[in-house]
Backbone of each chain as ProteinMPNN parsed JSONL, in Angstrom:
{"seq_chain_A": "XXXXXXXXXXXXXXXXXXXXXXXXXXXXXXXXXXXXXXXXXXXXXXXXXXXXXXXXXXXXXXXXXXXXXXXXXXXXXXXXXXXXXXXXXXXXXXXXXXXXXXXXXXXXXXX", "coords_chain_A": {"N_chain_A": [[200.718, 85.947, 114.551], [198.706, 85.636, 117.769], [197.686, 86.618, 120.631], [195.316, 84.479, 123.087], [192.853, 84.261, 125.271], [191.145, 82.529, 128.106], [188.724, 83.001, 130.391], [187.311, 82.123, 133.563], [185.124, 81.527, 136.334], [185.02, 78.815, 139.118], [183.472, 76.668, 141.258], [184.091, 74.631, 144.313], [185.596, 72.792, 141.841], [183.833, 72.96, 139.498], [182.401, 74.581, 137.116], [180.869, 77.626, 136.917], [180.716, 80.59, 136.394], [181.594, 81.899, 133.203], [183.059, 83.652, 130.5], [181.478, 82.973, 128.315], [178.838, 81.778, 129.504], [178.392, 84.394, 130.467], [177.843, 85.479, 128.23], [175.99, 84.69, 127.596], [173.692, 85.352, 129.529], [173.615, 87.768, 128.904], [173.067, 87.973, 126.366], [169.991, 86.975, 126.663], [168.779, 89.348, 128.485], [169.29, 91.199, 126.255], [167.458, 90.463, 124.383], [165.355, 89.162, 125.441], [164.307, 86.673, 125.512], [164.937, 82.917, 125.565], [165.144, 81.385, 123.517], [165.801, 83.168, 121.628], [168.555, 84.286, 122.723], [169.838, 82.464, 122.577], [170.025, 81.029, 120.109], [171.118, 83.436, 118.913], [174.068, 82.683, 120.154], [174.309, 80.541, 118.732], [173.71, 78.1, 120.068], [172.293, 74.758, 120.757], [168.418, 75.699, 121.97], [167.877, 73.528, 124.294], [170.342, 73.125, 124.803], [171.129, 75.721, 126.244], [169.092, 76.737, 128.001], [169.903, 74.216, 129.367], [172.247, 74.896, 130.551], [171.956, 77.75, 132.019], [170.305, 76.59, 133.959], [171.887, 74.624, 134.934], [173.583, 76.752, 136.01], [172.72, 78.133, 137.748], [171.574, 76.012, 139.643], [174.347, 75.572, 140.656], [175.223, 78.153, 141.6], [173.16, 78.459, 143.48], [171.032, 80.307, 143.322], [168.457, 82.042, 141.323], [168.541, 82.742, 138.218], [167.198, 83.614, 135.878], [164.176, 84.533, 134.889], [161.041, 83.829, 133.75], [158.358, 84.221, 131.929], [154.928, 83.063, 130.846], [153.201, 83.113, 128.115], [150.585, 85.624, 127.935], [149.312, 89.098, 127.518], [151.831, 90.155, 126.086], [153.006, 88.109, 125.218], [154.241, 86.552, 126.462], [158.113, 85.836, 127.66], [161.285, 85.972, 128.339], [163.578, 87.301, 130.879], [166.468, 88.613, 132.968], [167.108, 88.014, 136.671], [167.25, 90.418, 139.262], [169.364, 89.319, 140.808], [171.179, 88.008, 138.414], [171.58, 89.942, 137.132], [173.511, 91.283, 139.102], [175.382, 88.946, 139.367], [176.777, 89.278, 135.931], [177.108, 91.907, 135.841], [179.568, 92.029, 138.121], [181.215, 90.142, 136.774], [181.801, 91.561, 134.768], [183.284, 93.606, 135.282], [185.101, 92.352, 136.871], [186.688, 91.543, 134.887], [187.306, 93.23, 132.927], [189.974, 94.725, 131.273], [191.692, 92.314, 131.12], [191.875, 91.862, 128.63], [193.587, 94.267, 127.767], [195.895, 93.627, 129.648], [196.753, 91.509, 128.773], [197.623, 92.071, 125.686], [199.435, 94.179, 125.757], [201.552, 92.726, 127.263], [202.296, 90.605, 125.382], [202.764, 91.562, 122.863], [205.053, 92.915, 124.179], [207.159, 90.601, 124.013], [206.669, 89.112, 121.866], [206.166, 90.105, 119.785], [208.17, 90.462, 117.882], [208.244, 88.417, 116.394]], "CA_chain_A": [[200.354, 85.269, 115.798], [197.849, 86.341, 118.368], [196.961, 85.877, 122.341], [194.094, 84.028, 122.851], [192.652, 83.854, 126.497], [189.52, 82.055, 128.269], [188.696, 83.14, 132.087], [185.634, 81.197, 133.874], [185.007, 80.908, 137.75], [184.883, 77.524, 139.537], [183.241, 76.387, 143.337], [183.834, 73.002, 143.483], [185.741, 72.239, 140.828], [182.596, 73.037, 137.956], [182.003, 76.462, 136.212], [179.588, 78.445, 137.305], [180.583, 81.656, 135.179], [182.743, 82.119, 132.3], [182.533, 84.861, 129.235], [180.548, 82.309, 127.213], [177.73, 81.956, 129.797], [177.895, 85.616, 130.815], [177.454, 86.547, 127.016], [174.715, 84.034, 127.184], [172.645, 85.987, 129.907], [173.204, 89.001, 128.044], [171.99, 87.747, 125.497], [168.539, 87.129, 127.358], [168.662, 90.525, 129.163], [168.942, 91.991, 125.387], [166.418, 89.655, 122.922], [164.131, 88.666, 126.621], [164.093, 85.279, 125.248], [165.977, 81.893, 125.832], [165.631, 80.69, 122.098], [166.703, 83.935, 120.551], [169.64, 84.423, 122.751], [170.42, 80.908, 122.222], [170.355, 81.013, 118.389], [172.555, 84.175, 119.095], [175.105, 82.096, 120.52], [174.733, 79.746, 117.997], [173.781, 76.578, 120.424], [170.635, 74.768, 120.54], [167.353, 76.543, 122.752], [168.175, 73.142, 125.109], [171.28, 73.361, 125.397], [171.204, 77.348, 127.068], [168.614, 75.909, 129.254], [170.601, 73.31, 130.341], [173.523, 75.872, 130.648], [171.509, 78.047, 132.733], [170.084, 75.591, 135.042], [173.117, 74.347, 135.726], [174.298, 77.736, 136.901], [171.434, 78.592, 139.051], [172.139, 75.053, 140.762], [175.52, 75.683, 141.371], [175.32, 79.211, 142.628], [172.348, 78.347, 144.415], [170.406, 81.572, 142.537], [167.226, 82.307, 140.317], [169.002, 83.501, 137.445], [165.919, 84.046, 134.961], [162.64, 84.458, 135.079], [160.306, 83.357, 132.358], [156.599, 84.672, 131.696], [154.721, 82.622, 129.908], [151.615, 83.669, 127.555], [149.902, 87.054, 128.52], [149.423, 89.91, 126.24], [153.141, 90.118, 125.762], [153.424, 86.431, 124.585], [155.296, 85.603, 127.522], [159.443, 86.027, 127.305], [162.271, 85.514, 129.585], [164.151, 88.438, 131.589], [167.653, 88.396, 133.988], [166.849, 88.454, 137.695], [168.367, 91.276, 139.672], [170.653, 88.542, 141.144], [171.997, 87.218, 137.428], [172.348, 91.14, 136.408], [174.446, 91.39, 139.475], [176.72, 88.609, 138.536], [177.133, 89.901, 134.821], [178.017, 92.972, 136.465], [180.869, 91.915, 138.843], [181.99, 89.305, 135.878], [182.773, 92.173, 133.456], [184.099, 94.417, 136.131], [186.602, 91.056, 137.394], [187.305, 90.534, 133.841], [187.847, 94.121, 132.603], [191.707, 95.214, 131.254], [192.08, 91.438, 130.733], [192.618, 91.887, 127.308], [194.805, 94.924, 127.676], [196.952, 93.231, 130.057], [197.483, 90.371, 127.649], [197.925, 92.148, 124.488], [200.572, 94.49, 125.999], [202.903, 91.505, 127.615], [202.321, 89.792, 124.134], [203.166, 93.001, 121.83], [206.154, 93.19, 124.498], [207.383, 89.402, 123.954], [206.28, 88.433, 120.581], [205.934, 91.356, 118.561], [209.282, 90.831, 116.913], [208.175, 87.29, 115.756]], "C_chain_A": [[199.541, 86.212, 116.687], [197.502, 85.454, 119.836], [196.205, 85.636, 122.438], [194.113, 83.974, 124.841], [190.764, 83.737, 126.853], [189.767, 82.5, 130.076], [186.95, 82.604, 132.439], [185.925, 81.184, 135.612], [184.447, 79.887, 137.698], [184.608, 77.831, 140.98], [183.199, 75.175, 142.605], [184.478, 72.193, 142.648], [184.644, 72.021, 139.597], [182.796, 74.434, 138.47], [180.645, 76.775, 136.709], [179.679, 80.046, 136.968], [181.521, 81.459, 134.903], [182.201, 83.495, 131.455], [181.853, 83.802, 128.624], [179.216, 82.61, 128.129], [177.343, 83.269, 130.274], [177.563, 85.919, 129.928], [176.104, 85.448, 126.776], [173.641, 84.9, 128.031], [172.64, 86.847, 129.169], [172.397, 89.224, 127.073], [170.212, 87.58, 125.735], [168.405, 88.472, 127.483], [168.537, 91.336, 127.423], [167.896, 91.628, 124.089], [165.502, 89.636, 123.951], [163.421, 87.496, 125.849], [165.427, 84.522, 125.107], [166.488, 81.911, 124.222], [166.268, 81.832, 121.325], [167.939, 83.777, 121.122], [170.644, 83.189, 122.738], [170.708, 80.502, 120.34], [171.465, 82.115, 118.099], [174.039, 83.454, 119.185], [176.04, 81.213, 119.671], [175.066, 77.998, 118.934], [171.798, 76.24, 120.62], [169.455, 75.744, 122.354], [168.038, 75.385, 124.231], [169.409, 73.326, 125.651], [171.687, 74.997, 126.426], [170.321, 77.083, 127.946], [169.215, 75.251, 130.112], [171.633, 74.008, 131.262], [172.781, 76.675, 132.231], [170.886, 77.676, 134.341], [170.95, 75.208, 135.73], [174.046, 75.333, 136.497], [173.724, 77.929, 138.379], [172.073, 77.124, 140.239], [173.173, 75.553, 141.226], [175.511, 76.727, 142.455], [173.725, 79.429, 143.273], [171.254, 79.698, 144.244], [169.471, 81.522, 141.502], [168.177, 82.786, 139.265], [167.794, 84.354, 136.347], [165.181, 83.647, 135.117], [161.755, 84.307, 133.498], [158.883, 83.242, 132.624], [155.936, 83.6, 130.484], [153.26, 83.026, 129.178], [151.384, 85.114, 127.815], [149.601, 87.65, 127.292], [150.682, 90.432, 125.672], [153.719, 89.043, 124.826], [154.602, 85.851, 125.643], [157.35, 86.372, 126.975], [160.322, 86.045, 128.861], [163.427, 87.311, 129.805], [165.185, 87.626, 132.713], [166.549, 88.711, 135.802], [167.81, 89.337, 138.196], [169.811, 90.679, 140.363], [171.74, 88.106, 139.943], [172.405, 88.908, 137.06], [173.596, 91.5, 137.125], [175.913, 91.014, 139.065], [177.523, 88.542, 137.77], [177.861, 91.056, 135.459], [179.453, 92.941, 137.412], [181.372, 90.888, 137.867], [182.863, 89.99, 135.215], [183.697, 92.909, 133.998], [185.381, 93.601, 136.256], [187.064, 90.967, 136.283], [187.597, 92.265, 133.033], [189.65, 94.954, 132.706], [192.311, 94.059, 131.023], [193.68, 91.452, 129.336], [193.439, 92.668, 127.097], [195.992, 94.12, 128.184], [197.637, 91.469, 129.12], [198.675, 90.689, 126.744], [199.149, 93.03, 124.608], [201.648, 93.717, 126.156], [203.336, 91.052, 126.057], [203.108, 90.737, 122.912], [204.994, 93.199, 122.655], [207.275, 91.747, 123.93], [207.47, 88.909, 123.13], [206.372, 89.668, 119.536], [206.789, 91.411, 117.253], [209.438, 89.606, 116.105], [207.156, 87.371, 114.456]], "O_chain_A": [[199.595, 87.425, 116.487], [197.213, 84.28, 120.067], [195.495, 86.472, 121.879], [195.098, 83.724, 125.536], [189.752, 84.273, 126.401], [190.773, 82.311, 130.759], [185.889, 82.689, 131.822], [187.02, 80.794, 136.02], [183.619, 79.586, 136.839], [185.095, 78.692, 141.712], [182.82, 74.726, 141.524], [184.153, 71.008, 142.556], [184.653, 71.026, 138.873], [183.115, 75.063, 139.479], [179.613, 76.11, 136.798], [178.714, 80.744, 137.28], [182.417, 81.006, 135.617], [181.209, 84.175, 131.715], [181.29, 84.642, 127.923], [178.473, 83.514, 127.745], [176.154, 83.469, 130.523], [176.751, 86.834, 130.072], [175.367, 85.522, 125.792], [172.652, 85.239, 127.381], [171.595, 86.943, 128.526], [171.512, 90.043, 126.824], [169.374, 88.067, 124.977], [167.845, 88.98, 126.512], [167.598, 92.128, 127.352], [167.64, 92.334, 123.113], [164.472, 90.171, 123.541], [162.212, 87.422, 125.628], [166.527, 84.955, 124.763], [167.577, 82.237, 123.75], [167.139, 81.605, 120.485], [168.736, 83.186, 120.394], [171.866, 83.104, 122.864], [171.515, 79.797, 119.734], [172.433, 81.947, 117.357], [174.96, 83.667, 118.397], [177.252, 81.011, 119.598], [175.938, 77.146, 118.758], [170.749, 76.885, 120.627], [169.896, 76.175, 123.419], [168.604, 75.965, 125.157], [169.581, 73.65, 126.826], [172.612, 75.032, 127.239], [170.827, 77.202, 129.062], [169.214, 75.45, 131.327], [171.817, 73.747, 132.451], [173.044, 76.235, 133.349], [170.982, 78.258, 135.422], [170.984, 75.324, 136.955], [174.933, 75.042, 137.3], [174.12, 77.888, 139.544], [172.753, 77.225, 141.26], [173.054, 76.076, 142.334], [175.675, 76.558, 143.663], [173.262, 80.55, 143.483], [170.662, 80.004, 145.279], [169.828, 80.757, 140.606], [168.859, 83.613, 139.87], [167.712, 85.573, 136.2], [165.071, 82.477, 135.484], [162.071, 84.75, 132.394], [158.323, 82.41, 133.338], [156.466, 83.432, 129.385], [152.274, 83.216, 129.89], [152.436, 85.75, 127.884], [149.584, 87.058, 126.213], [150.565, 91.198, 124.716], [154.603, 89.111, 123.972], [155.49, 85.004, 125.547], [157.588, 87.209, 126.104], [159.969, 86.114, 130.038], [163.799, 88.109, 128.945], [164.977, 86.52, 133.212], [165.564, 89.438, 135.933], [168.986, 89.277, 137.838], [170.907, 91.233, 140.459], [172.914, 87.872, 140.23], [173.567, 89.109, 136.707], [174.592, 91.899, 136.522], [176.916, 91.642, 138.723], [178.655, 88.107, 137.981], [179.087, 91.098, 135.564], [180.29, 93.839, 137.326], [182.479, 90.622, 138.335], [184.032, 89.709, 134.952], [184.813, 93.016, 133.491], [186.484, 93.989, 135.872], [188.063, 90.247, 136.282], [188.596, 92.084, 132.336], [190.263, 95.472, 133.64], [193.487, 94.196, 130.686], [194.885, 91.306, 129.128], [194.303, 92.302, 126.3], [196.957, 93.888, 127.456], [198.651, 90.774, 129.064], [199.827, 90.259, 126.694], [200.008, 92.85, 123.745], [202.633, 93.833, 125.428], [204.485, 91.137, 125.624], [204.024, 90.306, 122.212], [205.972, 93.522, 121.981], [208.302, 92.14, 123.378], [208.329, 88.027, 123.135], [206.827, 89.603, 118.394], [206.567, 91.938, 116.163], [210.358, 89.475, 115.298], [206.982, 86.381, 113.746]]}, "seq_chain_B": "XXXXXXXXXXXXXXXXXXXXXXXXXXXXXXXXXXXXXXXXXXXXXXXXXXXXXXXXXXXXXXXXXXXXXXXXXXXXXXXXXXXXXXXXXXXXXXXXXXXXXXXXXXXXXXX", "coords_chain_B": {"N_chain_B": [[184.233, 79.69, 145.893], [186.706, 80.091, 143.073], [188.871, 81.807, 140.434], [189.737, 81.274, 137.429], [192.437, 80.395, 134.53], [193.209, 80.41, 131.401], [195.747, 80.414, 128.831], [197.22, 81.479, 125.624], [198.719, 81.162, 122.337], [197.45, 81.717, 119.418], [197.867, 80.98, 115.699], [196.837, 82.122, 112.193], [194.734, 81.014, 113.252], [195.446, 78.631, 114.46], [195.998, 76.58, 117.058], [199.944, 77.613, 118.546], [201.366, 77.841, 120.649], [200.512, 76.786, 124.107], [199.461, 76.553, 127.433], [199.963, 74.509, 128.313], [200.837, 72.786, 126.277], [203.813, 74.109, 126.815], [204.026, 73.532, 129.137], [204.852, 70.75, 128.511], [207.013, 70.904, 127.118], [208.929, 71.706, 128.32], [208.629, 69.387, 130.334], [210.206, 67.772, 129.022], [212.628, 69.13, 129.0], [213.426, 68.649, 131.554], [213.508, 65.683, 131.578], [214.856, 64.626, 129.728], [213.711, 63.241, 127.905], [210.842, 62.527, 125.879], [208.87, 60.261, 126.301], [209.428, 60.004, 128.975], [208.255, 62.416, 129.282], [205.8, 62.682, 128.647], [204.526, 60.724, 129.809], [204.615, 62.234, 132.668], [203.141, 64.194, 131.781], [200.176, 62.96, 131.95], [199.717, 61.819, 129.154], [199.531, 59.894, 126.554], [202.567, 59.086, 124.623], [202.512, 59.033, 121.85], [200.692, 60.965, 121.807], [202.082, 63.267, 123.191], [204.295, 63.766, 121.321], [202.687, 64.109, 118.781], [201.663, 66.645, 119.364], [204.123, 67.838, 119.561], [204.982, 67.653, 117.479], [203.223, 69.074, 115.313], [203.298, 71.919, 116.432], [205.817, 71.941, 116.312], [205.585, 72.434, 113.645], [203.75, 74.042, 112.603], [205.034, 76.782, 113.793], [207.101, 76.215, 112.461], [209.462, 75.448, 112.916], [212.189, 73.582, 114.42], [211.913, 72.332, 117.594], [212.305, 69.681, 119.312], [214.965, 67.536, 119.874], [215.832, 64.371, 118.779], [218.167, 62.298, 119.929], [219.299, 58.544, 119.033], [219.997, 55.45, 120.52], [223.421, 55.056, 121.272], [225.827, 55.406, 123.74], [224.782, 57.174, 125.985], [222.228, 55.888, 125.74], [220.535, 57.133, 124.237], [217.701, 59.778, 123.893], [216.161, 62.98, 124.379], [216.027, 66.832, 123.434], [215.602, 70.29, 124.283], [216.072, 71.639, 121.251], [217.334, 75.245, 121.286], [215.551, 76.731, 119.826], [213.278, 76.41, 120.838], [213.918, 76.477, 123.616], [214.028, 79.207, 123.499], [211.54, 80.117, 122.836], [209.807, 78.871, 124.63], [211.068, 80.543, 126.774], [210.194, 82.872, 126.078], [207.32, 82.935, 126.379], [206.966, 82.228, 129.189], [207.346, 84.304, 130.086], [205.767, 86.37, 128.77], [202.997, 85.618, 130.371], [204.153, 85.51, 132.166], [202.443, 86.97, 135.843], [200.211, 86.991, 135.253], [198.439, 85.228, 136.51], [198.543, 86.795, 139.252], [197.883, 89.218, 138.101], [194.797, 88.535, 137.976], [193.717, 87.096, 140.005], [194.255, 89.193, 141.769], [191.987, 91.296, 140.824], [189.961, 89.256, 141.298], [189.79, 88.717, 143.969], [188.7, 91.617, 144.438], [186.073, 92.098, 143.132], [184.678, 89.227, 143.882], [185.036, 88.134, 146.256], [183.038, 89.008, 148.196], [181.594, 87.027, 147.909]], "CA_chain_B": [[184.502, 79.824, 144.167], [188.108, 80.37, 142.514], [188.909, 82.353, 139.053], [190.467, 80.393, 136.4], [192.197, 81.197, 133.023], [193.912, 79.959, 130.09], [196.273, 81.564, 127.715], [197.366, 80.336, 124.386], [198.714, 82.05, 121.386], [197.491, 81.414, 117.592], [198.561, 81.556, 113.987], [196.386, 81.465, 111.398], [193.514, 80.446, 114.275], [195.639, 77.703, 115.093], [197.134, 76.81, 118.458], [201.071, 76.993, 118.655], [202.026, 76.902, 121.945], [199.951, 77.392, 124.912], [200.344, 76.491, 128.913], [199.872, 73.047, 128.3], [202.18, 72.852, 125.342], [204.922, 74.636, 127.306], [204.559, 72.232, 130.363], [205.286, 69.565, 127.867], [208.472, 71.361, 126.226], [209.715, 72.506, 130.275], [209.04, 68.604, 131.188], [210.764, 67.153, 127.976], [213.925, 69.241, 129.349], [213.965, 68.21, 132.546], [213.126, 64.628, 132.039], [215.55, 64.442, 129.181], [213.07, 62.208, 127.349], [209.209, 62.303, 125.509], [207.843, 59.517, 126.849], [209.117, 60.581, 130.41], [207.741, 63.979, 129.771], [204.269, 62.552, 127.932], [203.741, 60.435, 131.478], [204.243, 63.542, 133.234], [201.665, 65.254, 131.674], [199.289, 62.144, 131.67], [198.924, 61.5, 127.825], [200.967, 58.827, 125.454], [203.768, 59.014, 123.596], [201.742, 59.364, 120.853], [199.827, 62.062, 121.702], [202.839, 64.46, 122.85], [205.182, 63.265, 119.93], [201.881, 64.626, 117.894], [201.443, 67.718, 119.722], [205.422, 68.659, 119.531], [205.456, 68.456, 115.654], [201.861, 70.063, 115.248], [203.839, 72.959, 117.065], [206.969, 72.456, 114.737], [204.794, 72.523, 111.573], [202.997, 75.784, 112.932], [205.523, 77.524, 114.233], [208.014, 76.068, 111.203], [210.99, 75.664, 113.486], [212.237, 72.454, 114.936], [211.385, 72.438, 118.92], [213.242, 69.254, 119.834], [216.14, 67.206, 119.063], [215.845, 63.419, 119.44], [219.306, 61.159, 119.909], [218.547, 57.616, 119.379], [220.752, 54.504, 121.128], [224.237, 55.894, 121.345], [226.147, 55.182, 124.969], [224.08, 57.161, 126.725], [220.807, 55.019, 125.825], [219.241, 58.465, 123.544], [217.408, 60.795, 125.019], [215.498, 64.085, 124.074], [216.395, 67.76, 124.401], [215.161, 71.064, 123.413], [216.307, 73.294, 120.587], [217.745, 76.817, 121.19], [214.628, 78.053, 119.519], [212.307, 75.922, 121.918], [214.119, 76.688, 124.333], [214.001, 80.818, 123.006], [209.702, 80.045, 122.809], [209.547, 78.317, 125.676], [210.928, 81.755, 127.855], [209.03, 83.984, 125.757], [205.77, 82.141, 126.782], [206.38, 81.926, 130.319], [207.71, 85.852, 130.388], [204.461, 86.841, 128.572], [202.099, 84.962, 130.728], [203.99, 86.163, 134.139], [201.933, 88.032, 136.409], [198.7, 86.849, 134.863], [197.757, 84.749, 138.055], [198.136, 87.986, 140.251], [196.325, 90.014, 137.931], [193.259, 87.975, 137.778], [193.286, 87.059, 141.625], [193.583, 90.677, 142.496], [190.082, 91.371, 140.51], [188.892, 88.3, 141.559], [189.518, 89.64, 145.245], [188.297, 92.844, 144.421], [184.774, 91.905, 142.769], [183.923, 88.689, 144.188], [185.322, 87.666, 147.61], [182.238, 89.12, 149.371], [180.35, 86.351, 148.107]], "C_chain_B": [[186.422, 80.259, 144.138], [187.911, 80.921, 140.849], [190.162, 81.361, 138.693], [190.631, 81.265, 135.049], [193.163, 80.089, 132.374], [194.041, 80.671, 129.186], [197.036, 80.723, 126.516], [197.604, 81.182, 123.385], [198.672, 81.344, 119.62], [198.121, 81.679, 116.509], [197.786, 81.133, 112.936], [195.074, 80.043, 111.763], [193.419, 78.973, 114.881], [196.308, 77.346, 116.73], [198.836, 76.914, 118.578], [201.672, 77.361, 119.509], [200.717, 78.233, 122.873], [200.52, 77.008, 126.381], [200.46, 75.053, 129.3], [201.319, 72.58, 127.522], [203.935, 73.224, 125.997], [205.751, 73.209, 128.554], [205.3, 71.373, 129.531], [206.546, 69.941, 127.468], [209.185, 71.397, 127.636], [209.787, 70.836, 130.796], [209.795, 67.309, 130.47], [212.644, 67.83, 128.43], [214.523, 68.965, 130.522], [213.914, 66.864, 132.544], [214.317, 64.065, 130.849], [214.818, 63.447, 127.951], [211.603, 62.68, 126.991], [208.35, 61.781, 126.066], [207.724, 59.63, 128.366], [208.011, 61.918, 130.72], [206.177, 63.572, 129.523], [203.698, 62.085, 129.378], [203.356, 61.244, 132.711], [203.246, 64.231, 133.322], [200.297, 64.586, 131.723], [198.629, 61.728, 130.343], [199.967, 60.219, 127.584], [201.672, 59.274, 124.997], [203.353, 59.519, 123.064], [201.46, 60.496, 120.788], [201.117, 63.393, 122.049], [203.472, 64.215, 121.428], [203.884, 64.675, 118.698], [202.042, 66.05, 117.939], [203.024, 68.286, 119.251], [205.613, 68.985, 117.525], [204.282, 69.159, 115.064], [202.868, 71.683, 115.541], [204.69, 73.055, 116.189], [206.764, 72.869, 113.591], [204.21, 73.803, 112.036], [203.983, 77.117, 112.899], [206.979, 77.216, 113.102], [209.71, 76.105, 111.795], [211.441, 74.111, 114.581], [212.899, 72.344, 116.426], [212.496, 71.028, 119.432], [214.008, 68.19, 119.242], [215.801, 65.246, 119.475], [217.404, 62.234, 119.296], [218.905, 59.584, 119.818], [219.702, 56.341, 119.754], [222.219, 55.647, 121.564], [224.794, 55.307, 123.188], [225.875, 55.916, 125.879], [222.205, 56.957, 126.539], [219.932, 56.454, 124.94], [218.704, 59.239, 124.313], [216.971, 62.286, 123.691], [215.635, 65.245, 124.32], [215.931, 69.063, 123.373], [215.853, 71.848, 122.471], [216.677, 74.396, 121.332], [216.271, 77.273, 120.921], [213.438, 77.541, 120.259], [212.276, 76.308, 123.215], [213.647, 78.44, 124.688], [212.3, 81.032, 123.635], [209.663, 79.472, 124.36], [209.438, 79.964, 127.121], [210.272, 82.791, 127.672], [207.787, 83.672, 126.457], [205.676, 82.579, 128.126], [206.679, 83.462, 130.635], [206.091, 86.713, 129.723], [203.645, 86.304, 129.363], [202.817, 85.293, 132.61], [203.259, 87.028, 134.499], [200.193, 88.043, 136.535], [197.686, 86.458, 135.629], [197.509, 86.139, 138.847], [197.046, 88.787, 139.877], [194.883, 89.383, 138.417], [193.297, 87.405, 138.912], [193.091, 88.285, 142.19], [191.991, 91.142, 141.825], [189.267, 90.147, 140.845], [188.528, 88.915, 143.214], [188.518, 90.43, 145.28], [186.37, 92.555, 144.764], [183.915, 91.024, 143.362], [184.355, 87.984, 145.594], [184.308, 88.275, 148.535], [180.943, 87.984, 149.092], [180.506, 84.603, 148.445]], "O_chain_B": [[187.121, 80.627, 145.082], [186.983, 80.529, 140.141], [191.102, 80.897, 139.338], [189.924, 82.131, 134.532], [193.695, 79.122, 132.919], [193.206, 81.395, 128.643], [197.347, 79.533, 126.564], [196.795, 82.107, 123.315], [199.511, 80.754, 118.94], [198.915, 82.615, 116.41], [197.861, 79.952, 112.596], [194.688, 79.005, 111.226], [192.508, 78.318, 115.389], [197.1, 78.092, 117.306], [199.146, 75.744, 118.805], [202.88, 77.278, 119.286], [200.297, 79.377, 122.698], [201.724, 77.08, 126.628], [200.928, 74.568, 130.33], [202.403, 72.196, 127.96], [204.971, 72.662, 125.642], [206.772, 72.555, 128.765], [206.483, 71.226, 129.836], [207.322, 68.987, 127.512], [210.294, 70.862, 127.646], [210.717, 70.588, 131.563], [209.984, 66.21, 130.99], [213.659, 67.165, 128.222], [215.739, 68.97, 130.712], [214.309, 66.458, 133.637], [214.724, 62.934, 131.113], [215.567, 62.959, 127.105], [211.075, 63.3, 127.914], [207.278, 62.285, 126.401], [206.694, 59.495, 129.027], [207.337, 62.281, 131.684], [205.333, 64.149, 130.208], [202.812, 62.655, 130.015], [202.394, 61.15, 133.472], [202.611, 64.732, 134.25], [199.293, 65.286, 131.589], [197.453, 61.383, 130.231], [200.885, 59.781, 128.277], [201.339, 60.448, 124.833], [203.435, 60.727, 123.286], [201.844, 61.194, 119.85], [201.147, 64.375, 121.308], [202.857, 64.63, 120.447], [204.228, 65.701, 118.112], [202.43, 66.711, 116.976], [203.006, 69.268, 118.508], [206.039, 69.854, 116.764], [204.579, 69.945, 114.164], [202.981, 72.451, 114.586], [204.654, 73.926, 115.32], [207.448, 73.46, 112.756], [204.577, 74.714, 111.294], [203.822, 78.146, 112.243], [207.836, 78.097, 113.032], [210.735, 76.584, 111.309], [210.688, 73.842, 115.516], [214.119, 72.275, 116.573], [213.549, 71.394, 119.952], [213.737, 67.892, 118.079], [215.528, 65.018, 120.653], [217.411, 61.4, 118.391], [218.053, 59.295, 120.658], [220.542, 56.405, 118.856], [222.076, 56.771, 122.046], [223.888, 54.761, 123.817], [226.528, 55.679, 126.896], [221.278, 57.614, 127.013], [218.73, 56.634, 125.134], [219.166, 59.446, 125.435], [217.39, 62.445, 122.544], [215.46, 65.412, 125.527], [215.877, 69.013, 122.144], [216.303, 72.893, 122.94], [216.032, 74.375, 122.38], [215.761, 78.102, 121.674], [212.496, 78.332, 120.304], [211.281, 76.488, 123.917], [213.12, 78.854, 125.721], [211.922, 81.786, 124.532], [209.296, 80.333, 125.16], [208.548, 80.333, 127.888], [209.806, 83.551, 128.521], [207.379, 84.544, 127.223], [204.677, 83.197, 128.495], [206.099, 83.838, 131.653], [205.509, 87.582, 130.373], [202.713, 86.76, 128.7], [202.274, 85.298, 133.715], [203.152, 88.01, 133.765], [199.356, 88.588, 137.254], [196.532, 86.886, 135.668], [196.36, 86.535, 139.045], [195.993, 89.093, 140.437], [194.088, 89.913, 139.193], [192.233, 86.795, 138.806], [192.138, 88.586, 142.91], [190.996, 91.26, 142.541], [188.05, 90.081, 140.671], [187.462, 89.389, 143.607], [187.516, 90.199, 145.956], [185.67, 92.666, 145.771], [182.74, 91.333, 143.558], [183.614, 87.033, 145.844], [184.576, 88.144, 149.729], [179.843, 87.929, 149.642], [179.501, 83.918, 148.633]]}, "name": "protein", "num_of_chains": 2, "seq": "XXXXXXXXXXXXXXXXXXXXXXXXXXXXXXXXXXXXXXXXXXXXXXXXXXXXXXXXXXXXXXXXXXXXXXXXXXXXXXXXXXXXXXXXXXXXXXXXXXXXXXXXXXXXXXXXXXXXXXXXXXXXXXXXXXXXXXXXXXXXXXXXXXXXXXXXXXXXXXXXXXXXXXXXXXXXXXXXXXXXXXXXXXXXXXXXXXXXXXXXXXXXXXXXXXXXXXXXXXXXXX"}
């Protein structure tokens, strides 16, 4: 047996970060494209769009920026506002998993 | 905004008991009954009934007891070892709110 845990902020009653969509910017911030870090994820290019969009609405924030064409070929990058919120996500969400897997190891261990 | 979580422990990458699951076992002993406890939680019959032996078949141990007519009209009650799972659960999973409000504090209450 094994602890399983999901953590996500809500305004509102809707999500506007979890670990899925934070490992989705990351994913941008480390490929600097939607569709790769969306095939990363393993959901379609629209759907991480949609995902995204729907954050930015909520928290009222640019999250990514997206070049298109040039001598680069265009590609998508975090704004310093979405790196922020990655950054205070992992921070809020860091020791999680220790403090799980200890209680659980204390509680269960002998099952 | 507010932080949210959910905890849940697997076997074999299945679910067998999480905070949902528990409610249902915690309102099956106070209600003395399934279908009291299933209305409780807002599902059918059906659907706890399902969920409680999903859990028995996982966890290979038989969670609750059902009486049926009898002079006090039947009635539903947990197992010893439901009862056993049931305090493990909620003893692993104390504290978990505080944690994850105090980093929610921490990180994101200035925004």
């Amino acid at each position: 047996m094994e602890p399983k845990t999901n953590i996500w902020i809500e305004k509102d009653d809707k999500v506007v970060l979890s670990l899925w969509r934070v490992r989705l910017l990351e994913a941008i911030a480390e490929t600097g494209s939607i569709s790769a870090a969306a095939s990363k994820m393993g959901v379609s290019y629209r759907r991480a769009w949609e995902k995204i969009q729907e954050c930015e609405a909520r928290l009222a924030v640019k999250l990514v920026d997206t070049q298109t064409g040039g001598s680069g070929g265009g590609g998508s990058s975090l704004t310093p506002e979405a790196v922020a919120y990655v950054d205070r996500f992992r921070k809020f969400t860091a020791g999680l998993d220790e403090f799980v897997s200890e209680r659980f190891e204390k509680y269960f261990s002998d099952i």
